[in-house]
C-alpha positions in Angstrom: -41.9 8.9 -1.9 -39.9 11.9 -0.9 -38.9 10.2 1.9 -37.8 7.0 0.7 -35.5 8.7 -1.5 -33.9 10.8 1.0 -33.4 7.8 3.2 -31.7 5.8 0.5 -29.2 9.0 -0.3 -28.3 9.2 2.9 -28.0 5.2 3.4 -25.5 6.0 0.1 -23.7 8.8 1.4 -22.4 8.2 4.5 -19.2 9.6 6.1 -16.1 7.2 6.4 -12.8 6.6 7.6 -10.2 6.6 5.6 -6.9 4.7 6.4 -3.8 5.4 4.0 -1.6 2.7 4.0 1.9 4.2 2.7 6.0 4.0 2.5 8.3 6.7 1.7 11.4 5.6 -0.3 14.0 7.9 -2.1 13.1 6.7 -5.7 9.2 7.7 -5.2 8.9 10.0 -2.1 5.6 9.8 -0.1 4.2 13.2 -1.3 0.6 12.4 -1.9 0.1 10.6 1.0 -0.3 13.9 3.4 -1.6 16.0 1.1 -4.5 13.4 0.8 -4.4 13.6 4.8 -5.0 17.0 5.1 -7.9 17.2 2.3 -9.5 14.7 3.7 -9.4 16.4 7.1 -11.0 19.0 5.7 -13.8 16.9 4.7 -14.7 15.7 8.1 -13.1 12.3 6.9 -11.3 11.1 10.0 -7.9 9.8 8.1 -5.0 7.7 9.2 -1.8 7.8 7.6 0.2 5.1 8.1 3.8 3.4 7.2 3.8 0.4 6.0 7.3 -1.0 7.9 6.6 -2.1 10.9 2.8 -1.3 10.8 0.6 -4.3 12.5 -3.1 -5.2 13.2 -5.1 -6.8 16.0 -8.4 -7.5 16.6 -10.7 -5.6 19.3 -14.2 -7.2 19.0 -16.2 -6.4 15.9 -12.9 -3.7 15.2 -9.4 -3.9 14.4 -7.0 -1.7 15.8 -4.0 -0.7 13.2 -0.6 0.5 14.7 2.1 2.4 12.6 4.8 4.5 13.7 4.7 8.3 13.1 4.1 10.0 10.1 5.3 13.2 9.6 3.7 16.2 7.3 6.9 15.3 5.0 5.6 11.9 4.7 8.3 10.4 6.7 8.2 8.3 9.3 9.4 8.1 12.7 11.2 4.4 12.6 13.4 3.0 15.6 17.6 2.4 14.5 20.2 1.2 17.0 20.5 4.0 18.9 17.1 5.3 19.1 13.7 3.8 20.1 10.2 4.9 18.8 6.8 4.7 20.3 3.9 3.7 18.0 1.4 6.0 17.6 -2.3 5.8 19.7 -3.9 3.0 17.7 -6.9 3.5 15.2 -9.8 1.8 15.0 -11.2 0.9 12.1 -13.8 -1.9 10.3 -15.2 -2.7 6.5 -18.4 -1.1 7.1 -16.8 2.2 7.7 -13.2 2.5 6.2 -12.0 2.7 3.3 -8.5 1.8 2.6 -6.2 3.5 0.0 -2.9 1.2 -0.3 0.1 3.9 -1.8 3.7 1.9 -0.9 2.4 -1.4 -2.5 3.5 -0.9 -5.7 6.7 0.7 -4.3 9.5 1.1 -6.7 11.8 -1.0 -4.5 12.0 -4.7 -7.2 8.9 -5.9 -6.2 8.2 -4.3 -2.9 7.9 -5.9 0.5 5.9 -9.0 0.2 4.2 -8.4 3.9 2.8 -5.7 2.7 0.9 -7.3 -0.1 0.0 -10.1 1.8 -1.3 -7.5 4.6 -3.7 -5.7 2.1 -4.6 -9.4 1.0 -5.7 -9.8 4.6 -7.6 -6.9 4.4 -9.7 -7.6 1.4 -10.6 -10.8 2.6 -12.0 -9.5 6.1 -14.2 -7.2 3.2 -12.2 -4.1 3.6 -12.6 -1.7 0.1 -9.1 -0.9 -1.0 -8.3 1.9 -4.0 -6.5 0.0 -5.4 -7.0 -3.4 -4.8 -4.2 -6.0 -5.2 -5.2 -7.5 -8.3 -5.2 -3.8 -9.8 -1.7 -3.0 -8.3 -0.3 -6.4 -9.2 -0.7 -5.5 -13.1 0.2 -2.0 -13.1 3.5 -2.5 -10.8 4.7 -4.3 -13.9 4.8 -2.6 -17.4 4.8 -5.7 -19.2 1.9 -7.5 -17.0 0.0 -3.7 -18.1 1.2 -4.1 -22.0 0.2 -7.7 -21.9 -3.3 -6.6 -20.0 -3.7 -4.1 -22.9 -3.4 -6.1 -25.5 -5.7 -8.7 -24.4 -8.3 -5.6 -24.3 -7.3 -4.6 -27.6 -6.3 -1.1 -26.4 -3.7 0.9 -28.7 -0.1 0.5 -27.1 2.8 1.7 -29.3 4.8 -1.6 -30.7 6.1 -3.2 -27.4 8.3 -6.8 -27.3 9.9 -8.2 -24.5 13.3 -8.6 -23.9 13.8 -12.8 -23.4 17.2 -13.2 -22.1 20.6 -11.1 -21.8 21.7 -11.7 -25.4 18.1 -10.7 -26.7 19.0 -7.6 -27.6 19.0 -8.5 -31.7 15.8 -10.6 -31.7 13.7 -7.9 -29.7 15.1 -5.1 -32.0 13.8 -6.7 -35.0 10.3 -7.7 -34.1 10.6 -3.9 -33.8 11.9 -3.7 -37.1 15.2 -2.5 -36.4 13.8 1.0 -36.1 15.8 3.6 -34.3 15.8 5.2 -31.9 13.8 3.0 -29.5 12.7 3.7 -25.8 14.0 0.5 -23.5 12.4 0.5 -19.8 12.3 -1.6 -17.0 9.3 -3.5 -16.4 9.3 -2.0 -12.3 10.0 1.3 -12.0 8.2 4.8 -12.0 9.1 8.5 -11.9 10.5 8.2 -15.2 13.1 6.2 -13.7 14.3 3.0 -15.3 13.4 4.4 -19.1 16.1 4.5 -21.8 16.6 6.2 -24.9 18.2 3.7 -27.4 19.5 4.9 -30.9 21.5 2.2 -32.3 21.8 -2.0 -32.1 25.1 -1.3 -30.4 23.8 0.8 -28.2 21.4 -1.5 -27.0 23.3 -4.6 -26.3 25.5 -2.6 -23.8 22.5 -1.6 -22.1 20.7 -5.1 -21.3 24.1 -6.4 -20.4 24.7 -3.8 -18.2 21.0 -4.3 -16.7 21.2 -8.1 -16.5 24.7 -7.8 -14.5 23.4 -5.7 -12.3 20.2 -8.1 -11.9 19.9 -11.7 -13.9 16.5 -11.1 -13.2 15.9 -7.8 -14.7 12.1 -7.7 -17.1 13.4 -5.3 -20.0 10.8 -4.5 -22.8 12.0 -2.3 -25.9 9.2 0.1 -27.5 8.9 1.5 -30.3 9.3 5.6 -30.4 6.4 7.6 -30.9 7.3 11.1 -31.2 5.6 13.8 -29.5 6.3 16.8 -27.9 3.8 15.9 -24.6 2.0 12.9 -23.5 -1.3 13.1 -21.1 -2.5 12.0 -17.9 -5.4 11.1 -17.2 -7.5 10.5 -13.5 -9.9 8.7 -13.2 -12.0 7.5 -10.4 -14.5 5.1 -9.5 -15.7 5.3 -13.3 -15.1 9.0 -13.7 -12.7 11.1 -15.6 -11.9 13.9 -12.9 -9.1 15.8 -14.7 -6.3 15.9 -17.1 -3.0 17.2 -17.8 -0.5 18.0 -20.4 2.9 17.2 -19.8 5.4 18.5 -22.3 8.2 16.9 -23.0 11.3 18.1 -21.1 14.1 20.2 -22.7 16.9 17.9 -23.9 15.4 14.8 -23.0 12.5 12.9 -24.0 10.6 12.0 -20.9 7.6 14.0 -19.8 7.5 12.6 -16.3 6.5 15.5 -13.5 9.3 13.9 -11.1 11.8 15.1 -13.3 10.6 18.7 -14.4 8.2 18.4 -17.0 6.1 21.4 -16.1 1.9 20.0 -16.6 -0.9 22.5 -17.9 -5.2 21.4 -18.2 -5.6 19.5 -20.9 -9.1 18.9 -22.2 -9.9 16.0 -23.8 -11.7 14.5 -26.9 -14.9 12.1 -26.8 -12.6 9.1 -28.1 -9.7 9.9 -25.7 -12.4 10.0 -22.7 -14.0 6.4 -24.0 -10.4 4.7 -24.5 -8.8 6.5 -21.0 -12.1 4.7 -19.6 -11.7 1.5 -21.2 -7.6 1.5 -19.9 -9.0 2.0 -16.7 -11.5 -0.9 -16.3 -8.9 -3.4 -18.0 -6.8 -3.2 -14.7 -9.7 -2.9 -12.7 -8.6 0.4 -11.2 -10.4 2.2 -8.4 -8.4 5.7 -8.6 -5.7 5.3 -11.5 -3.7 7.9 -13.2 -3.7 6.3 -17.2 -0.9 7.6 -19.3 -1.1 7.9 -23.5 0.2 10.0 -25.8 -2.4 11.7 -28.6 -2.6 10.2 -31.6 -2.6 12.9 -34.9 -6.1 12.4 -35.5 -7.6 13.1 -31.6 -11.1 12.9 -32.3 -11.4 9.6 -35.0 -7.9 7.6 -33.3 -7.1 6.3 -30.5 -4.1 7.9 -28.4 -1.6 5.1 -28.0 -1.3 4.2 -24.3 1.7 3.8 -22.3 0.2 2.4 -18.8 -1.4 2.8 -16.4 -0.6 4.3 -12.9 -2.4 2.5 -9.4 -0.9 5.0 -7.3 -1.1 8.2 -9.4 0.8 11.1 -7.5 -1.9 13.8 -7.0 0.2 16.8 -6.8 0.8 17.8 -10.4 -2.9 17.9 -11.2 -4.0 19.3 -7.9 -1.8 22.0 -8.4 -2.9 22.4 -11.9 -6.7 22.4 -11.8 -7.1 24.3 -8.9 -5.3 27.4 -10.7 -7.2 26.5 -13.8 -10.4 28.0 -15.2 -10.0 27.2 -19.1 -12.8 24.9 -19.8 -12.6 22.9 -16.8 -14.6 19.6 -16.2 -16.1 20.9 -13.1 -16.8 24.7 -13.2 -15.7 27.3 -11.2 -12.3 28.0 -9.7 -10.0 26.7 -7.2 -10.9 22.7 -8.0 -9.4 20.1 -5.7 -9.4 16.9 -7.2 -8.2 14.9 -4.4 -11.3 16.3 -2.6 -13.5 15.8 -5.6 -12.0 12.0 -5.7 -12.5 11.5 -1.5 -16.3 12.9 -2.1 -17.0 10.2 -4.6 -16.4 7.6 -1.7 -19.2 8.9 0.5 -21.2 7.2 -1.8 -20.8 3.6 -0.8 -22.2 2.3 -4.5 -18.3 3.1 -5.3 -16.8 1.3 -2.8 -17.4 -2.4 -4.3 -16.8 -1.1 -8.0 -14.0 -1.3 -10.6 
């Protein structure tokens, strides 16, 4: 019996490629994606970073091979302009059985992104590749209004949220609202903090859409209501699992809390209910390895925190940085935690790699 358990522990845990599928672009900078690279690395997990633009596949018998250009320990990549040329690098082998795929420039910040590069991850899931995150995850977290409207059909707690119908739609959304100012206004793509408004007045708010919707006709706007808080909480999670989570305070003379723009994060622990909830935001985008954003409600352990999205390609480096300094109460004991490590370890278990 001792040996039939072993052997299905180690049919479970099994080392693995790992091919990270990535685009650095000066609105969200490809941090994560060598940091993850070198983690790995240390694992034994024989990793591939890769940039999406120009990136390409072909088949070698029961492998593929991928080809990228170059990417540096920066996270940029070596791409050929008019005056200069550049050589791909040696080609990696990979198949489903033994790579695992983590897609990080698919929800870029760019409008919608490059459509190849959706329709190459849809390639890969088809051929049975696992990706963190799939497409159908990605496809409603790129979009705060496709996560808000994801939310509410899973009756998790958002703050008041309305979308903004047309370029002159300024006065209807503001009073579904209830004409309470100040408001926060965001664009429906956008991360980093970028794209998210602080409106105090009607006036105010007209300007703004019509400023948005002549810059793009096309522009998704929703206005939300303003909760107010001096820090709002992230959240990792991972196949299932609540790894970590941070506190991140509210910056000084501004009222975003975003890490890109100087919040400054600390270990947060959290109650029972805001574990269940964070769990529940999770699984109603299906998400693989999501970063889920809310901000506490006053009651933490009988309310739910009121959720603000939720993130398919969470940067890493915040909370890395955090928890491995941190020895207040955290999840896992001891010090010097690596959560990207702890998140990598969870996929030599291949019961993970077909789950959401």
């Amino acid at each position: 019996m001792d040996k039939f358990s072993s052997f299905i522990t180690e049919a479970k845990d099994k080392p693995y490629k790992l091919v990270i599928l990535s685009h650095d672009d000066p609105l969200d900078p490809n941090e994560t994606g060598p940091m993850v690279r070198k983690k790995a690395s240390e694992l034994g997990i024989k990793v591939y970073l890769a940039e999406f633009t120009g990136m390409y596949m072909e088949n070698k018998g029961k492998d593929q091979l991928l080809y990228s250009f170059p990417v540096g320990d920066d996270g940029k990549a070596e791409l050929p302009s008019i005056k200069d040329d550049v050589e791909y690098d040696k080609p990696f082998r990979m198949n489903p059985e033994d790579t695992l795929i983590m897609a990080r420039g698919i929800g870029s910040t760019v409008k919608s992104g490059n459509l190849s590069w959706r329709v190459s991850c849809l390639n890969l899931e088809s051929q049975g590749y696992t990706l963190i995150n799939s497409i159908k995850c990605h496809d409603i977290c790129k979009n705060k209004w496709h996560n808000q409207v994801v939310f509410q059909r899973n009756d998790i707690r958002t703050p008041n949220t309305v979308l903004v119908r047309h370029a002159e739609g300024a006065g209807e959304a503001a009073e579904r609202l209830g004409n309470k100012f100040p408001m926060i206004l965001k664009t429906a793509v956008g991360s980093r903090g970028v794209g998210v408004i602080w409106i105090e007045s009607l006036k105010s708010l007209h300007s703004v859409i019509q400023l948005l919707h002549r810059e793009d006709e096309y522009v998704d706007v929703i206005l939300q209501e303003y909760i107010k808080t001096n820090y709002d909480v992230r959240v990792i999670v991972a196949a299932g699992q609540i790894l970590g989570a941070i506190k991140r305070p509210v910056i000084a003379n501004d009222f975003r809390s975003n890490v890109s723009q100087g919040s400054e994060p600390e270990s947060h622990e959290l109650t029972e209910r805001e574990k269940q909830e964070s769990l529940r935001a999770a699984e109603s985008v299906e998400g693989q390895v999501v970063g889920v954003d809310f901000i506490s409600a006053k009651n933490r352990d009988k309310e739910s925190p009121y959720f603000i999205e939720v993130n398919s390609t969470p940067g890493l480096m915040g909370i890395e940085a955090v928890l491995s300094k941190s020895v207040a109460k955290p999840l896992i004991k001891g010090q010097n935690r690596s959560i990207t490590k702890e998140i990598l370890k969870l996929y030599m278990n291949r019961d993970n790699w077909h789950c959401s």
